[in-house]
PLY file of the C-alpha trace (Angstrom):
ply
format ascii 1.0
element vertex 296
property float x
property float y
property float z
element edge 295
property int vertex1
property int vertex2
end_header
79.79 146.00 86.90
82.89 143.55 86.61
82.41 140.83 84.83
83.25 137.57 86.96
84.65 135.57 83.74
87.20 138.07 83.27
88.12 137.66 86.78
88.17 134.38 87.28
90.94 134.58 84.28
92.78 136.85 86.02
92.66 135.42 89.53
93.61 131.72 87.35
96.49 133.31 85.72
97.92 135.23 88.68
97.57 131.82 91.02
99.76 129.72 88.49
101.66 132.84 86.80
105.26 130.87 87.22
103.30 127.70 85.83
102.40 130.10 82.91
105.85 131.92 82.49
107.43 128.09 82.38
104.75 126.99 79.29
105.48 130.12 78.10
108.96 130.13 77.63
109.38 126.45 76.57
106.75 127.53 73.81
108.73 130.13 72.69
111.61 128.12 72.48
109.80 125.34 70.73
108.74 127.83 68.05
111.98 129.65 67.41
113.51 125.89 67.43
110.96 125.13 64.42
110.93 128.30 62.73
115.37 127.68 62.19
114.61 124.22 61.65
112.29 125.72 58.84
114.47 127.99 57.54
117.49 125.86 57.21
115.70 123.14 55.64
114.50 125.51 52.90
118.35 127.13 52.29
119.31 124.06 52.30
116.80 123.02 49.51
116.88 126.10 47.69
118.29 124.82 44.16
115.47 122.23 44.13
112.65 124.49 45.42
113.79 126.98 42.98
113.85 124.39 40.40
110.10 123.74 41.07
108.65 126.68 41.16
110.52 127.87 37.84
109.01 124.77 36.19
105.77 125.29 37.82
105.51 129.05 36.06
107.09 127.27 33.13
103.89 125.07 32.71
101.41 128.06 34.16
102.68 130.10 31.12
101.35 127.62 28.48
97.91 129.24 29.30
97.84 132.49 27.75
95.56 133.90 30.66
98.54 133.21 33.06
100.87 134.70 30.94
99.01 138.04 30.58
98.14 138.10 34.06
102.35 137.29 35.11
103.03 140.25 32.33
100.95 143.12 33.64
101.97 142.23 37.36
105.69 142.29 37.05
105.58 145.51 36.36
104.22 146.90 39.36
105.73 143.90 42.15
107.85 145.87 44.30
111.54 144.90 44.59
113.27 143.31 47.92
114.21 146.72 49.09
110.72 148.47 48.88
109.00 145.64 50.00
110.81 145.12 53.05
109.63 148.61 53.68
106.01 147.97 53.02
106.76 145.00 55.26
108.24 147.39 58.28
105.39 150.34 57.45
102.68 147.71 58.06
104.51 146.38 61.43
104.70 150.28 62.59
101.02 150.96 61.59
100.28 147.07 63.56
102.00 148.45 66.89
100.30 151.88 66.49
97.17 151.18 66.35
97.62 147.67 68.73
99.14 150.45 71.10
96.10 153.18 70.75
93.69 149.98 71.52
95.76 149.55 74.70
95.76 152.57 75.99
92.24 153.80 74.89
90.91 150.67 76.91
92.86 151.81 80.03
91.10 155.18 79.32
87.54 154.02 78.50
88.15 152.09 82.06
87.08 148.77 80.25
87.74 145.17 81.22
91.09 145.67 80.70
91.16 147.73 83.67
89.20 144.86 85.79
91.96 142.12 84.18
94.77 144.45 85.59
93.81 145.04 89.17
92.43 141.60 89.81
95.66 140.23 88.15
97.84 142.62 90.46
95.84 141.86 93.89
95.61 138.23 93.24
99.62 138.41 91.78
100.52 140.38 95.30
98.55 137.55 97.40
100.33 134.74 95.74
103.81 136.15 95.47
106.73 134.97 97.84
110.16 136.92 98.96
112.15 133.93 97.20
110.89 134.38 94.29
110.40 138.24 94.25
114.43 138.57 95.82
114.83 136.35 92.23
112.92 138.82 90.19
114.18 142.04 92.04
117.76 140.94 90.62
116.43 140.22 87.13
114.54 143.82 87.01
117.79 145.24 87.98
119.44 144.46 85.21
116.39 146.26 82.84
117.29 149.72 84.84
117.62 152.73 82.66
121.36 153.16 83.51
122.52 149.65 83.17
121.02 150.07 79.47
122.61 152.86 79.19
125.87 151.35 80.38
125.35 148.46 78.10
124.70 150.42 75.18
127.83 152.61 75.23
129.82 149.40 75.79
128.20 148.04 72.85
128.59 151.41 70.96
132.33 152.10 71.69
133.29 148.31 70.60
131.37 149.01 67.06
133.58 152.06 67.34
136.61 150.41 67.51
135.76 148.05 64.94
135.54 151.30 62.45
131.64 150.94 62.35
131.35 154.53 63.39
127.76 154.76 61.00
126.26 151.72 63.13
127.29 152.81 66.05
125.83 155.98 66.54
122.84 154.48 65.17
122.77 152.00 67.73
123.00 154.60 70.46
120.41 156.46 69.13
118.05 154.04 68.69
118.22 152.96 72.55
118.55 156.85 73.54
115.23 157.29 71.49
113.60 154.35 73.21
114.12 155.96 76.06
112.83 159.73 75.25
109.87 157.62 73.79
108.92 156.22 76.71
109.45 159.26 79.19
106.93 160.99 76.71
104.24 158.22 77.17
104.46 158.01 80.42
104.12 161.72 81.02
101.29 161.75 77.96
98.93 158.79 80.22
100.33 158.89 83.50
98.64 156.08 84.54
99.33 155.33 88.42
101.11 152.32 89.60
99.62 149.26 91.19
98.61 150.16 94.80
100.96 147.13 96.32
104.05 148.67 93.90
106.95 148.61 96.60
108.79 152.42 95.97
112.15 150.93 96.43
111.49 149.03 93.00
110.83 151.84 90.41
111.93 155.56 90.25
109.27 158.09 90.61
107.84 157.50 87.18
103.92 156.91 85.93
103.32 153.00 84.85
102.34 153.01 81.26
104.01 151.80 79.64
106.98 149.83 81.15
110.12 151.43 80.30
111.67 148.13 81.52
109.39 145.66 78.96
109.93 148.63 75.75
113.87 149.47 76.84
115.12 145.58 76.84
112.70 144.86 73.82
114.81 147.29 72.08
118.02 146.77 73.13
117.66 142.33 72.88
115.26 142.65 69.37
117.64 145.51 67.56
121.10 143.77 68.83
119.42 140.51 67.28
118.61 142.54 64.11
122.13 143.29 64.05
123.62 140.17 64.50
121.47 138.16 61.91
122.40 141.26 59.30
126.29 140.33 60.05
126.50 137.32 62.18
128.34 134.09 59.97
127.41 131.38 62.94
123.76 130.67 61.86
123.10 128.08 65.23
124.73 131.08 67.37
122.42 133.65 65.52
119.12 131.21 66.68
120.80 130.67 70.17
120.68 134.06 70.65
117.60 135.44 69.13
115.74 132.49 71.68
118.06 133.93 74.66
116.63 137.19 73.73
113.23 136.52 73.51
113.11 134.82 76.65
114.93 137.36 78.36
111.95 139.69 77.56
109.53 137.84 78.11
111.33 137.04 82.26
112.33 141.40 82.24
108.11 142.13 81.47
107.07 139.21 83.85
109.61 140.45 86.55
107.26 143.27 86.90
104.20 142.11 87.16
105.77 139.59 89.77
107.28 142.80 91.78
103.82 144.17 91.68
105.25 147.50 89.68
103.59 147.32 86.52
99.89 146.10 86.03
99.63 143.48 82.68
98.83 145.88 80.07
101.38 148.12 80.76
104.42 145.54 80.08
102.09 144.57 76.96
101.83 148.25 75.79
105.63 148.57 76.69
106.67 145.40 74.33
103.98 146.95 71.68
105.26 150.10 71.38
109.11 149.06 71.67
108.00 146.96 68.54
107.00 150.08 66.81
110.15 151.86 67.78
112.42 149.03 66.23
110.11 148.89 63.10
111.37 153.11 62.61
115.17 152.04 63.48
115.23 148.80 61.44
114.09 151.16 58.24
116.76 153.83 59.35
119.19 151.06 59.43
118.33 149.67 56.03
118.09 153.05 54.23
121.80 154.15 55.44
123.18 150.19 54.38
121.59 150.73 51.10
123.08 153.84 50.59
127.06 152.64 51.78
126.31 149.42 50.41
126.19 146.02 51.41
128.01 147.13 54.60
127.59 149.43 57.22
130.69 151.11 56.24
132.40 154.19 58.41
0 1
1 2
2 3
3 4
4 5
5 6
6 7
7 8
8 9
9 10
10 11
11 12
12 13
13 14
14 15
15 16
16 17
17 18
18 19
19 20
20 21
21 22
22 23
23 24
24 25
25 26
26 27
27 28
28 29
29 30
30 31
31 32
32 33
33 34
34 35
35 36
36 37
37 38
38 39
39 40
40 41
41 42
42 43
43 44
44 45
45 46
46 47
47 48
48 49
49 50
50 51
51 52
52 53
53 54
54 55
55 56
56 57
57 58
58 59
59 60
60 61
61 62
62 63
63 64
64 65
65 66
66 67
67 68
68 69
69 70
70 71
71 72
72 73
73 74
74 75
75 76
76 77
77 78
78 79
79 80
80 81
81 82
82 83
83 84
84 85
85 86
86 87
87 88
88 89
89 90
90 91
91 92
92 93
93 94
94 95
95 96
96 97
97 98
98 99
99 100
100 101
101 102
102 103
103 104
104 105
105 106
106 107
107 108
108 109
109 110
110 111
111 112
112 113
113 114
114 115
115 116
116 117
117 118
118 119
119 120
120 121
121 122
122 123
123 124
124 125
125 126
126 127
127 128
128 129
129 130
130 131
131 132
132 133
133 134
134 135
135 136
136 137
137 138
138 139
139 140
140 141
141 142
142 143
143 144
144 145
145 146
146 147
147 148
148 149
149 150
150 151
151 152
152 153
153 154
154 155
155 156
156 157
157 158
158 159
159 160
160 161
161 162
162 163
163 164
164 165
165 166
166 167
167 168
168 169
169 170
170 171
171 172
172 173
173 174
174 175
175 176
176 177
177 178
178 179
179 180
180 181
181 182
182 183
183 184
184 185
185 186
186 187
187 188
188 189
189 190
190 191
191 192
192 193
193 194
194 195
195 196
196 197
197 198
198 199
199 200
200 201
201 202
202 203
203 204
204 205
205 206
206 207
207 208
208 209
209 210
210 211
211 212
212 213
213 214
214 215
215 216
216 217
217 218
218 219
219 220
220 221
221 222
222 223
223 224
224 225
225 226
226 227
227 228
228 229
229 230
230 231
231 232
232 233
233 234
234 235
235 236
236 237
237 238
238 239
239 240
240 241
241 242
242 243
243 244
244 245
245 246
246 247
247 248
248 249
249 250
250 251
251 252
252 253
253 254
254 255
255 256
256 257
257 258
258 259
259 260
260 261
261 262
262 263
263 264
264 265
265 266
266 267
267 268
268 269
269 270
270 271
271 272
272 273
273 274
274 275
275 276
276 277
277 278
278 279
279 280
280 281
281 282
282 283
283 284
284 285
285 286
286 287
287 288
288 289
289 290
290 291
291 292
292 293
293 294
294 295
């Protein structure tokens, strides 16, 4: 039996869902705009944070507990380099399992399943041909062969640049994104929405959306890039907030089109996350081997 609070949500959130993409996105710019803000204020401060906390574990060490406690630790604290790895595995083993609870819902046939197809009928009721000719021309643009075009365009300017290393990394990263996501689909094959005009998607099963997990990829690993070489740190926060919003407008564009039902652009942005956790580590591992730069 469905349970009505669960559609009520739904129906709610499909009946203002450009209300909700609007909050949305001005919240996500409002948080990247703080987290910078942050960030800067604390480079900007380092000398006299760092003075701080070296006098703070100045004082801590009069206390010979502290001091045996600081000694025995050291020695096992993992360095930047490993612990941005134990950073990245727990990410990967986040998405996984965030991922499995996604799909095994969608299996299990649990509320999730209600949420989606009251979202999608009530989404398909309330949807107009302005606004759907407006999202038909921003899903184009997450198409697996503009990508594709995008990504050798990216790849062959690296090229030129002599970052040969980076490059075919790059192109293998969104190539992989790709297989990944073909495998999924074919793994679940999870039916699309019954209102899902044909003309909008290729002949492909809906979970998850190639078009969320392909320009999660492509916007969150060309960020990743940029902050690694970037020298402009308000272009840097420009973009990563372009970016993000981007995806957030590519996964909603579905839903609006009526191609995709909610957890399937969720599960696509979840696993794409998992997917740039493995390329980010890649990444790092061949920079720490040629250095501080991704050199040819």
């Amino acid at each position: 039996m469905a349970d009505p609070d669960i559609e009520r949500a739904a129906t709610f959130l499909a009946t203002h869902a450009l209300l909700m993409l609007a909050l949305g996105l001005v919240a996500l710019l409002m948080a990247v705009a703080a987290i910078a803000a942050s960030v800067r204020l604390i480079v900007h401060y380092r000398a006299i944070l760092l003075d701080g906390f070296r006098l703070l574990v100045a004082q801590a060490d009069r206390f010979k507990a502290v001091r045996r406690i600081r000694t025995r630790t050291s020695a096992v604290l993992p360095g930047a380099y490993i612990a941005l790895h134990f950073a990245l595995g727990l990410g990967m083993v986040i998405a996984v399992a965030a991922f499995l609870v996604i799909a095994q819902a969608i299996l299990a046939r649990s509320a999730v399943v209600t949420f989606d197809n009251v979202f999608a009928r009530t989404m398909h009721a309330e949807s107009s041909p302005q606004w759907q000719a407006v999202f038909a021309v921003i899903t184009f643009f997450g198409t697996g062969w503009v990508l594709t075009l995008a990504t050798a365009v990216i790849g062959v300017v690296l090229i030129r640049r002599g970052r040969r290393v980076v490059a075919f990394a790059w192109m293998a990263a969104q190539a992989g994104s790709g297989i990944l996501n073909w495998a999924l689909k074919g793994l679940y094959e999870r039916a699309r929405p019954e209102y899902a005009d044909a003309f909008l998607y290729s002949s492909s099963f809906a979970f998850p959306s190639g078009h969320a997990m392909g320009t999660f990829v492509f916007c969150a690993l060309g960020c990743y890039l940029l902050l690694r070489d970037g020298r402009s740190w308000t272009a840097s926060c420009l973009t990563i907030a372009v970016a993000l919003a981007w995806c957030v407008v590519m996964a909603f564009s579905r839903l609006y089109l009526g191609v995709h039902f909610v957890s399937d652009v969720v599960a696509g942005l979840v696993a794409g996350s998992g997917w740039l956790v493995v390329c980010v580590s890649a990444l790092e591992i061949i920079r720490r081997r040629q250095g501080t730069r991704y050199a040819a």
